[in-house]
C-alpha positions in Angstrom: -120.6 -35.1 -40.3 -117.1 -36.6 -40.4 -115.6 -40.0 -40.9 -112.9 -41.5 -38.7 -110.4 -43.8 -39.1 -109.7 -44.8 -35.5 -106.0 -45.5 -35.1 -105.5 -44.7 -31.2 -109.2 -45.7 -29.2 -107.9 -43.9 -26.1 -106.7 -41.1 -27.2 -109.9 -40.5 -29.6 -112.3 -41.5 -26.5 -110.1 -38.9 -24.2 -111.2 -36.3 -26.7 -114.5 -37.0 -26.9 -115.0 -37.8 -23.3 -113.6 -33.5 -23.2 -115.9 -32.4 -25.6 -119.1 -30.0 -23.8 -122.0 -31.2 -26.2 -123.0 -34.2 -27.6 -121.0 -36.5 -30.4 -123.0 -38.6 -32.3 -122.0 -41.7 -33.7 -124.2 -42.3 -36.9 -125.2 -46.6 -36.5 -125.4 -48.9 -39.6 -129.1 -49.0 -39.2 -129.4 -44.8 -39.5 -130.0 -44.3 -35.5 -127.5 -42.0 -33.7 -126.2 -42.5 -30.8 -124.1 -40.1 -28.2 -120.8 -41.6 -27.4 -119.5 -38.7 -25.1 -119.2 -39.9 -21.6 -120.8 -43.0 -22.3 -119.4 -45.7 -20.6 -121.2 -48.8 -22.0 -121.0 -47.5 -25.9 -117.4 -47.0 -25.5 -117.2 -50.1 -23.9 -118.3 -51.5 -27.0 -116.4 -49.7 -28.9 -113.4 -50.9 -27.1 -114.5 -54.6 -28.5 -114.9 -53.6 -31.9 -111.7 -51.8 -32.3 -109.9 -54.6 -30.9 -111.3 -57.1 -33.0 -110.5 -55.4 -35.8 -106.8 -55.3 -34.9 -106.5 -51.6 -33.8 -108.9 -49.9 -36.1 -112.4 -48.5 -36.0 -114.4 -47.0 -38.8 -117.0 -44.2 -37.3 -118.9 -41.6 -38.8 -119.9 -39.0 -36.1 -121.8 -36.3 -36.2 -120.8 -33.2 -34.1 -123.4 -29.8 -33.7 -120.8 -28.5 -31.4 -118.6 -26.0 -33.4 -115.7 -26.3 -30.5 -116.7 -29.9 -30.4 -116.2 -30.6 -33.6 -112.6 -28.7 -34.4 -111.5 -30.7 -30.7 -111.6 -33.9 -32.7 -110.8 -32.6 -35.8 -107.7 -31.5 -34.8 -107.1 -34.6 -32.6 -107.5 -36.7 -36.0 -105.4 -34.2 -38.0 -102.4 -35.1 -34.7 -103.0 -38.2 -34.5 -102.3 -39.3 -38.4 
């Protein structure tokens, strides 16, 4: 499990949207749900980081080792 700080949605979505396996975004209400070429959750997304001014909170979880270090290192870029 990791927790983001969102700075740069495209960016973080381009990486995901590369990743092989699943990445789970962990919801408020303890679900999970797979954001990884999902159009309609990153849609939403989108809105959220926008209305918070160009920042998203998200805590994802990743069971793809090579998954996980792909966004790992795009966070550890992008910062």
């Amino acid at each position: 499990m990791v927790k983001l700080n969102i700075l740069n949605m495209k960016k973080f979505l381009d990486t995901v949207n590369a990743c092989t396996g699943k990445v789970n975004m962990l919801c408020p209400d303890g679900n999970k749900q797979n954001i990884n070429g999902e159009e309609r959750v990153q849609d939403s997304l989108w809105l959220q980081y926008l209305q918070n001014k160009n920042y998203l909170r998200l805590v994802l979880e990743i069971p793809n080792p090579m998954d996980y270090m792909s966004i790992v290192s795009y966070y550890v870029g992008d910062c």
